[in-house]
N, C-alpha and C positions, 0 to 999 in steps of 0.2 A: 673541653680542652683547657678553660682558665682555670677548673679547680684543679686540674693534674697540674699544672704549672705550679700553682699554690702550692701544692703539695711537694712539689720538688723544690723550692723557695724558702729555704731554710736561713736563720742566722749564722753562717758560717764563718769559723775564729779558727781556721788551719788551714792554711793556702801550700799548694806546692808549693817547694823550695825553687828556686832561681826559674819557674815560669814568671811570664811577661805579660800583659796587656798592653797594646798599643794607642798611644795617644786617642787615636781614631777612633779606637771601638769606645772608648772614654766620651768623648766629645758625641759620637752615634747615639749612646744610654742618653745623655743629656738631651740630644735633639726630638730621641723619643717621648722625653719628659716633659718637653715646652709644649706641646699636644692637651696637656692634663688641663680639666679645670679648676679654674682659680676664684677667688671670692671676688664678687665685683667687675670682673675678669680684669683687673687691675692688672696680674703678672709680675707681680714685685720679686720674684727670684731669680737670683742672678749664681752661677754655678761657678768654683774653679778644679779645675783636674791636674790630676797629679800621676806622673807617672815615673819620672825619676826615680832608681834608686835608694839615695842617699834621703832625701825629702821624703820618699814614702817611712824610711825606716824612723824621722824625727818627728812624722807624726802618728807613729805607732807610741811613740813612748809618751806621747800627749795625751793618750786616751785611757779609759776602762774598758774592760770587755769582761763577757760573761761575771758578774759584780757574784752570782751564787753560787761557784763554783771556787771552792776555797782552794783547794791542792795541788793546783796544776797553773802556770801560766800562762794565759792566754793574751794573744794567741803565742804559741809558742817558741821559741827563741828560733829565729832563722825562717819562721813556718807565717811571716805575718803578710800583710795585704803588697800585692806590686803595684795595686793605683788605688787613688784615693777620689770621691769626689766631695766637697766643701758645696753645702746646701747654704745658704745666705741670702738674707731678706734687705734689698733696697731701702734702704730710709726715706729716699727721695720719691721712693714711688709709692710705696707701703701707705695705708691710712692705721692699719694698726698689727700689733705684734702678731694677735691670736690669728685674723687672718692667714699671716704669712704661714705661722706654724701649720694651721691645716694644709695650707698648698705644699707646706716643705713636705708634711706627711705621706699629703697625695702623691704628689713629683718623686718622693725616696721610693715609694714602696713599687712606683713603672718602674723605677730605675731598675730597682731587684728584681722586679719579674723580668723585663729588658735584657738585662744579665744571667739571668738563671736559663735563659730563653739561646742564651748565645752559649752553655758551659761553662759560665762564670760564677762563680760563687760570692756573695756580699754579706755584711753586715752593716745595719743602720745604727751609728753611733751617737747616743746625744750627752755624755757623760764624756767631756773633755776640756782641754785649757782653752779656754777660748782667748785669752788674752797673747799667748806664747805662737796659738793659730794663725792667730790674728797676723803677729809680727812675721813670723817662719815665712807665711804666704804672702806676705805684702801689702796686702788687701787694702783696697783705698779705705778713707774714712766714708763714714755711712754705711757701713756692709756690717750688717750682724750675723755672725755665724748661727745658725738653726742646726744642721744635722752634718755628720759626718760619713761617708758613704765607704767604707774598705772594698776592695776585691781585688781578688786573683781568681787559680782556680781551685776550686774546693780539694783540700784530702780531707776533709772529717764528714765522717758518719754520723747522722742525725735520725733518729727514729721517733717516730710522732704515736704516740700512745692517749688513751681516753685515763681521765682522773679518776684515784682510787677514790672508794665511799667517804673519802675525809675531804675530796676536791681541792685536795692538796694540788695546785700549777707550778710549783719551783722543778725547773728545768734541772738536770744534773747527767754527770761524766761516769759511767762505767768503769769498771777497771780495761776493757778491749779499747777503753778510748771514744766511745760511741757518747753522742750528744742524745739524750731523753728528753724530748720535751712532752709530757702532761698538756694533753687541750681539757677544756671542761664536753661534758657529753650535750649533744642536743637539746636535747626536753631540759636541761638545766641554764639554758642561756634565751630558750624561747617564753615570752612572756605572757 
């Protein structure tokens, strides 16, 4: 049941047009993620969600998405996330960075399953302004942004294929528009 999940758990970077998520189901992903383990069980991550409109669209323009896909903008003009969630490391609580980064890892990647689980489609962002983040959302001091969380609901197509003999992994866009992502093959990842 978890690998089918995986398996439909894709980085998606084309959300319907004008669907919604609601606060709720926002803040739910999040409740599911204070569950995860932590280093120390310290707990040092602190979330904000985003569901606005006008907000979701200023922190679209603050990000990178798909960095290997030259030709096409992602996500694409009109087609980007309706909520956001803001992964962020406590300072006050935190004993150190890398800690929090694994928790932010662990905690994004329920989130996605969480969401994938519910019809939602995500992608985990970590290539954006943190400083412009920072401000837009308010964010007390002491809060480091770590990961960036988009979702709506998916329209892009993602097909998950084994790497040719060269184990070339760069993901890439069809002309139908379809997401390829390249895994490496078993016996090449087992040690």
């Amino acid at each position: 049941m978890i690998k089918q999940l995986v398996l439909r758990s894709r980085s998606i970077r084309e959300f319907k047009k004008g669907e919604r998520i609601s606060k709720d189901d926002l803040i739910d992903l999040v409740n599911t993620a204070r569950f995860c383990p932590s280093a120390i069980n310290l707990q040092p991550l602190k979330y904000k969600v985003v569901d606005d409109a006008a907000t979701c669209s200023r922190l679209t323009r603050m990000t990178r998405w798909g960095s290997l896909i030259k030709d096409v903008e992602l996500p694409p003009k009109g087609k980007g996330p309706c909520g956001y969630i803001l992964v962020c490391s406590d300072d006050s609580i935190a004993r150190s960075i890398e800690f929090s980064r694994i928790d932010a890892g662990i905690a994004s990647q329920t989130i996605m399953l969480a969401a994938c689980e519910k019809g939602f489609g995500a992608c985990i962002l970590a290539s954006f302004k943190e400083e412009a983040i920072k401000k837009t959302l308010a964010l007390p001091d002491g809060m480091t942004p770590l990961l960036l969380i988009g979702l709506g609901i998916p329209e892009q197509k993602t097909v998950l294929c084994e790497t040719d003999d060269d184990g070339n992994t760069a993901y890439y866009r069809r002309e139908d528009g379809a997401h390829v992502v390249p895994k490496r093959h078993l016996e090449d990842i087992i040690l």
